[in-house]
Structures are given as structure tokens and as C-alpha cells.
N, C-alpha and C positions, 0 to 999 in steps of 0.2 A: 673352463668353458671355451667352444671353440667356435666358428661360421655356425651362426645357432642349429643348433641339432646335431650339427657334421662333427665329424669327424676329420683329423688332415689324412691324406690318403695310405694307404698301407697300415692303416690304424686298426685295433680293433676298438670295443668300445671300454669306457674307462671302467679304472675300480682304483679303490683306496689300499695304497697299501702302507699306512700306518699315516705319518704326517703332523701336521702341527695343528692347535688349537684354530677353529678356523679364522679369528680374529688375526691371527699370527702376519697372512698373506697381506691384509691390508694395511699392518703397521710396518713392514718391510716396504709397500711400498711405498708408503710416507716417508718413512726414511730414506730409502732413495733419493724420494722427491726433493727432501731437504739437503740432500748432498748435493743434488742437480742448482737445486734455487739457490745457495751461498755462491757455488760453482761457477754458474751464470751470472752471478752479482759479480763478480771477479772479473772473466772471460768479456762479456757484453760492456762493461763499464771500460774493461782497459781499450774495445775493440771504438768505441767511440769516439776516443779520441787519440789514436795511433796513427792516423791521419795525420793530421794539424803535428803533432811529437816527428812525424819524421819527414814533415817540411820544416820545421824548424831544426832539426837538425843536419837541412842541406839537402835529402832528397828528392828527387825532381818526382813528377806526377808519373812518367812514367816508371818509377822503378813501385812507386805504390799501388798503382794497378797491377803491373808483372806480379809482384811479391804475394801480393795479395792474394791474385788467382795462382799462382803455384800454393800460398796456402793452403788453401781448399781442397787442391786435387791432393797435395801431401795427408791432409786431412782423414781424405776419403780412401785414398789410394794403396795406405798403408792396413786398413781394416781387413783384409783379404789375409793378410801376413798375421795378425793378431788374432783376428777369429778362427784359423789355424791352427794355432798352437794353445791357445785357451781349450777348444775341443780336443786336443791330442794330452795336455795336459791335466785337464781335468780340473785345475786348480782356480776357479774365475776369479777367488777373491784377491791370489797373489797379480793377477797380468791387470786387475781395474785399478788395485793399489797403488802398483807401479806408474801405470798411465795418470792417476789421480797426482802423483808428486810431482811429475814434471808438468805436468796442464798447469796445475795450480801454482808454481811458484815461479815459473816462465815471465807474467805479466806482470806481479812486482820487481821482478829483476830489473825490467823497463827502466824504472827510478834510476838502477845505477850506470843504463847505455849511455856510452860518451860518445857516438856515431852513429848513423844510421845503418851501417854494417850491423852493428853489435844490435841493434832494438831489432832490423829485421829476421837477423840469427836468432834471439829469443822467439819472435813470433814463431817460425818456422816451427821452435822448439815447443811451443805451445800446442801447436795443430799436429803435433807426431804425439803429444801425450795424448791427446782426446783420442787419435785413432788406435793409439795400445788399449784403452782403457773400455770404448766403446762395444764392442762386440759383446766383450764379457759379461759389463753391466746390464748390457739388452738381453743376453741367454740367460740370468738371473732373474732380469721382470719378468721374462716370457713364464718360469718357473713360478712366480708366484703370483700371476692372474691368470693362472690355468684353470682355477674355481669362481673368482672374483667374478670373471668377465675378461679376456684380454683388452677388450677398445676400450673397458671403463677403466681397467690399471693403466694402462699407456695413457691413456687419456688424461687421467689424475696429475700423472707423474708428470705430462709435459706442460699441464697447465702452472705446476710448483716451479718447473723449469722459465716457461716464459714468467714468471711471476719476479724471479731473479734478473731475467734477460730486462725487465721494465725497468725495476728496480737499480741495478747498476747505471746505466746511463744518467739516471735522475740523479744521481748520489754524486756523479760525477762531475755533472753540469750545477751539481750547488757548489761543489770542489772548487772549481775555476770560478766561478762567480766569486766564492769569498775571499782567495789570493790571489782574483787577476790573471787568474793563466797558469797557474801552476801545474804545470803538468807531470812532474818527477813526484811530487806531491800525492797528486790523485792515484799515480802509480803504486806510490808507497802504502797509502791507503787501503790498496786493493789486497793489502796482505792480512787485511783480518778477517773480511770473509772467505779469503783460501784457507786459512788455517781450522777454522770455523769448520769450513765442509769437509776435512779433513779428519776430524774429531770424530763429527758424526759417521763417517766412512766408519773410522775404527770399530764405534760403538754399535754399528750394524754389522759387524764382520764378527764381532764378539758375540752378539746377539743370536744372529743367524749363520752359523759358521757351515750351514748345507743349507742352499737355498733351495737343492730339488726337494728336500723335505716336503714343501709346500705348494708342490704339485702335485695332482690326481692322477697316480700312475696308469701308464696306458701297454697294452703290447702290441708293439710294435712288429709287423708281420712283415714289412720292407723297408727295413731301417739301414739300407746300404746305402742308400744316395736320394737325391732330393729329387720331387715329383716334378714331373712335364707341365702342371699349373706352375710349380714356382718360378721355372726361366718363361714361361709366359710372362708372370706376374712382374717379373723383372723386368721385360721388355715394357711393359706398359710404363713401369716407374722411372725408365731410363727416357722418355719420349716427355714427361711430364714434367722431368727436372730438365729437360733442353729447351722447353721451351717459356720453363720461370725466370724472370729478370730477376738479377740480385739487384740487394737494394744499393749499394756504389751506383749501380748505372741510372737506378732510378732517381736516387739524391742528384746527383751529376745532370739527367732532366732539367728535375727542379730548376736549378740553381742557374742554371743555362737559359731555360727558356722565361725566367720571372713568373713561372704558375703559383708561388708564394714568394714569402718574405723567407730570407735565410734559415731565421732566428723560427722558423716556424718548423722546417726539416727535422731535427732529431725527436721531433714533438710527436713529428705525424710515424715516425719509426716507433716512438713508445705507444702511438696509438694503435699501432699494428700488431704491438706486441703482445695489447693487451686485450685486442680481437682475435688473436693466437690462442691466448688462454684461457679465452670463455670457449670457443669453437672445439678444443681439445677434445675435455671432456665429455661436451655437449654429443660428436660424433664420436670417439667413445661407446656413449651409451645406446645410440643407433646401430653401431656396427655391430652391437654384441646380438641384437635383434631381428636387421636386416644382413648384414654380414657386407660383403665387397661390393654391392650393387651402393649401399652411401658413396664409398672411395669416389666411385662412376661419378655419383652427383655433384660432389665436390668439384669433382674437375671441371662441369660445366657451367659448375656457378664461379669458381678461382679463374676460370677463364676469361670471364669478363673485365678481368683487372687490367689486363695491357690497353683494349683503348681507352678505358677510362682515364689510366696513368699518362698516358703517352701523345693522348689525342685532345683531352679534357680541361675543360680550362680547373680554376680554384677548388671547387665545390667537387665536382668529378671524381678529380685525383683526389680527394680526401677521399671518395666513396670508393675507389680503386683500390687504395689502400690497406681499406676495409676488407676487400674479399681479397687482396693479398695476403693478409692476416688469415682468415679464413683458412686459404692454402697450404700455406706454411705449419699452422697447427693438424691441419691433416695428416701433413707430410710427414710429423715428426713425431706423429702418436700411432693411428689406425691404420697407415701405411706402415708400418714397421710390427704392428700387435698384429697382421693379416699374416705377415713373415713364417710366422712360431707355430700358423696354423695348415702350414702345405710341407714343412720338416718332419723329419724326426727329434726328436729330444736333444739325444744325444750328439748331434750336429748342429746347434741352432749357433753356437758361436762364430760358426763357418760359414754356413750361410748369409746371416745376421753381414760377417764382413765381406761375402762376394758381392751381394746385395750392395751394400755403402759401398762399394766401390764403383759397380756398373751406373751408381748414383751419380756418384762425385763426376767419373769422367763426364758423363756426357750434362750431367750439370755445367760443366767446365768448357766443355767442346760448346753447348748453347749461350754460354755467356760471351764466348769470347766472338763468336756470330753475332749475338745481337750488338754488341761492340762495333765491330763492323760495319753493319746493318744500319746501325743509328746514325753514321757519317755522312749517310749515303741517302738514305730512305726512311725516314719514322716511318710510314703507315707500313712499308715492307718488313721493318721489324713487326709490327704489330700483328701483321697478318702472321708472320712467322710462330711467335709466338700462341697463338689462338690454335694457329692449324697443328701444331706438334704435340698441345695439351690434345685435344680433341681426338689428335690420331688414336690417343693410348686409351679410349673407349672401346671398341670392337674388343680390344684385349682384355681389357677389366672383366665384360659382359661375360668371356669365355671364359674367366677363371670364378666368376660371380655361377654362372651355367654349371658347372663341374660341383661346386660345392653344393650346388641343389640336386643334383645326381647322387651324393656320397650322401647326402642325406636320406633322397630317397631308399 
């Protein structure tokens, strides 16, 4: 199923050409999902408190912000390079494998860093597995909520995803509660739900060892290169990630200005997380109805998050929170399910990683502005913020317009 009715462009219309039990699509993607939600129980719990582990072991705040943000962009920046050769290869389940074994076993390594060298080397090594592993995984969901619904698979999957992102952190913060700080501990811990989503990886590669099976073959009548909506659609999502705050800068607020108690911060992050995974599915099941014109709306209700956050006293910045949550489950579902429907097939893992890439930079380039921005001017970040989401409306509309064209 695609931008309801549509077709992505150069498509003709579908037909079956063989395929799987239709139940098949949606227990595929629960199984993802469960590889995602262990995954995240891992990733999200170790990333909680990486912080506090490498002041303790000597590093100054600024090599945790540097390290931090070249994460992210190593993160994002490497998908261009992996969605590449996933498409050229053909092979998705060997390149998510491979990304799956170093993501996941990266952060229990943590346990055995004796420097802050060595923990911020794992990190690093951690955000180079997610960018091998990602592209591939995503051109396989795209594959198997081609009948489902793409925003309600994506949807599904990242609600299992923040379900894990909740999950670790709490698990983490009982960790340190019961031994006082242990943090090589908590580290150590984190190695049984990698191994965990690890299994299940297997057991779905075993399963489903062709995941195009489980899409509704289409022919493809311009299947050389990708449509003039998708570098539209890019632009709009490169404008919308420059102007989201990560949450570092927003805790760093907090903490700064006394708009809560400390011990309340990672609280209001799992409350975010877990307004991510209701909002997931929820728009999901809107997109698959109204199509790109929700994305639009999203942004102008996710907009509203910076002066809440940043402007707002207690009560506020919880509600800020809130539609940052909001955003973020957007961003990591029906933003990505809209991707699979302006391709071709047979390039989605390419795309899938130019996309995360044109992401990440300018993610990176808007964080490290409002960085800046915050020294100098809150209300001038805020405004930054607002006006950079909002820009990437005109664009949405246009690529929202084009799919009710291909319909008509």
C-alpha cells in the first residue's frame, strides 16, 4: 500500500506475483520490531548513562559534546556508503547482520573501557554498526508493508523500537540504584538483551530469507534513478532535522536553568519516549489514509516544542516534551515509510541511506547552531528553531500535491 491510492512515480499499478501467506508481512514485522526493541534496550540504556561513565573516567564536558555530535553524524553519514552497496549487493540480510554484531556488542564492551579513549572508541564503534545495518533493515520493512500499509508497518515497528528506547534506561536507573553507581555493571548487563536481539535477528533471517517475497510486485517503468518529489522530500526533512533540539541540549536547559529537579530529567526523556510510541503508530495509520499532508501537520504541532522547552517554566516544558515526543516518533516512522513511496524497489537501500544522511548532516549542522545560539540568545534559538521546522512546509505541500496528481 502506498500515499493512499498513488502510486510512487514511474510505477505502474501493482499485481501479485506469487508472495507469502498474507499474515507472513506482519509477523516479519514484529520480528523486526523485536530486534529493534532488545536493540534499543541495549543502545538507549547504555546511551544514558555514557555521560556520568566518561566523567568518571577523566573526560572533560567538552570532549562529550564533540564526541557525541561526531557520533551522530558518523551515525548518519556512513548510510550513503551502506545503502550503496546493500542495493548493489542484493544481499540485506548479510550488511544488517554485520551492522547488528558490532551495534550490539559495542556497549557491553563499555564494562571493559579502562579510559575514556577506549569507551569513546566503542561509542563511535557502536554508531558505525547502526549506519551499516540501517539502510538494509529499512529496504526490507519497506518490502514488507507494501500490502500492510507502509505508516502502519513503520509505525508498528518504531513504536516496539521506542518501547525498548523506554525500557533500557529504566532498567538502567534500577541498575545504579541497587549498586550505588555501578556503571561497568549496568554496562555488563546490557549484554543480554544484545544477545537476545541477536537470536531473534537470526530466527527472522531463517524465517524469511527473501523479504521481497512480501511485497506486491509492481513494474517499474522508471526505475533508473529516484523522482524530483524525493530530493524535494529530502529537502523538506533536512530543514526539519536543523531545526529539532537534541535532547543533550535540552537536558543541559533543564539543569541549567532549575525548570526541574535533576532526579526528574531522564524521567521526562522516558516520558518522551513513550509519547514516541503511541504517536508512531497512531500517524502510521493516518498516513496510510491521508498520505504526506499528516507529516505537514506534525510539524506544526512538533513545532511548538522549543518555546515550550526553552521559554516555559515546569508545567510547560513537560508539555514541550510532549510534542517533542510526538516529533520524533514521526520522524522515525512515516518520515521514513513516505521514503519507499517516491523509489523504486530496487534502489530503496540507497536511497533509504542518502536520505539518513542529508538527515544526520544537517541534524548536526542545526544542533551545533543552536549550541551557539543558546550562549548568546534563548529566544533566538527558539525562534531559529520554529522558523526552520515551518520552512519545510511549502515542501511537504509539494510533494503532498504530486501524490494527489499520481493518483489522480
Amino acid at each position: 500500500m502506498t500515499i493512499p491510492g498513488a502510486r510512487a512515480e514511474g510505477e505502474a499499478p501493482s499485481t501479485r506475483t506469487g508472495g507469502l501467506a498474507p499474515g507472513a508481512a506482519l509477523r516479519f514485522v514484529v520480528f523486526l520490531g523485536m530486534v529493534s526493541l532488545l536493540a534499543d534496550m541495549t543502545y538507549q540504556g547504555g546511551r544514558s548513562i555514557t555521560g556520568p561513565f566518561l566523567a568518571q573516567l577523566g573526560a572533560s564536558a567538552t570532549v562529550v559534546g564533540v564526541f557525541a555530535g561526531l557520533g551522530e553524524l558518523l551515525g548518519y553519514g556512513l548510510r550513503i556508503v551502506s545503502g550503496y552497496f546493500s542495493d548493489r549487493g542484493g544481499n540485506y540480510w548479510r550488511v544488517a547482520i554485520v551492522g547488528y554484531v558490532i551495534n550490539l556488542l559495542a556497549i557491553p564492551a563499555l564494562a571493559l573501557a579502562g579510559s575514556w579513549e577506549v569507551a569513546v572508541a566503542l561509542m563511535m564503534l557502536e554508531r558505525t554498526g547502526k549506519a551499516i545495518r540501517k539502510p538494509a533493515r529499512d529496504a526490507m520493512l519497506s518490502h514488507a508493508t507494501s500490502e500492510m500499509g507502509r505508516g502502519w508497518g513503520f509505525g508498528l515497528h518504531k513504536a516496539m523500537d521506542q518501547t525498548g528506547a523506554l525500557l533500557g534506561p529504566l532498567v538502567m536507573a534500577a541498575v545504579l540504584f541497587a549498586t550505588r553507581g555501578s556503571y561497568r555493571l549496568g554496562f555488563a548487563l546490557l549484554l543480554v538483551p544484545a544477545l537476545l536481539s541477536f537470536v531473534v535477528l537470526l530466527a527472522a533471517r531463517r524465517e524469511y530469507p527473501r523479504p521481497s517475497d512480501l511485497e506486491v510486485k509492481k513494474i517499474e517503468l522508471e526505475a533508473t534513478g529516484t523522482s524530483r518529489s524525493y530530493w524535494i522530500y529530502l529537502g523538506a526533512s533536512a530543514l526539519v532535522a536543523a531545526g529539532y533540539a537534541d535532547f543533550p541540549l535540552i537536558a543541559y536547559h533543564f539543569a541549567k536553568s532549575d525548570a526541574m529537579p535533576a532526579a526528574w530529567i531522564p524521567l521526562i526523556y522516558s516520558l518522551a519516549m513513550a509519547v514516541s510510541a503511541v504517536a508512531a503508530p497512531a500517524a502510521g495509520w493516518l498516513f496510510d489514509r491521508v498520505g504526506v499532508a499528516v507529516i505537514a501537520a506534525s510539524v506544526v504541532v512538533a513545532a511548538a516544542f522549543a518555546p515550550l522547552v526553552f521559554l516555559g517554566g515546569t508545567a510547560l516544558a513537560v508539555a514541550g516534551m510532549a510534542l517533542w515526543g510526538v516529533g520524533m516518533g514521526v520522524q522515525e516512522s512515516i518520515v521514513r515509510a513516505a521514503v519507499a513511496d517516491l523509489v523504486p524497489s530496487g534502489r530503496r537501500a540507497g536511497a533509504y541511506g542518502v536520505f539518513d544522511t542529508g538527515f544526520g548532516v544537517f541534524w548536526f549542522l542545526g544542533s551545533a547552531l543552536m549550541g551557539i545560539l543558546y550562549d548568546r540568545s534563548i529566544p533566538a534559538l527558539v525562534a531559529f528553531s520554529v522558523a526552520a521546522q515551518l520552512a519545510a512546509l511549502p515542501l511537504l505541500l509539494v510533494v503532498a500535491s504530486k501524490a494527489r496528481t499520481t493518483r489522480g
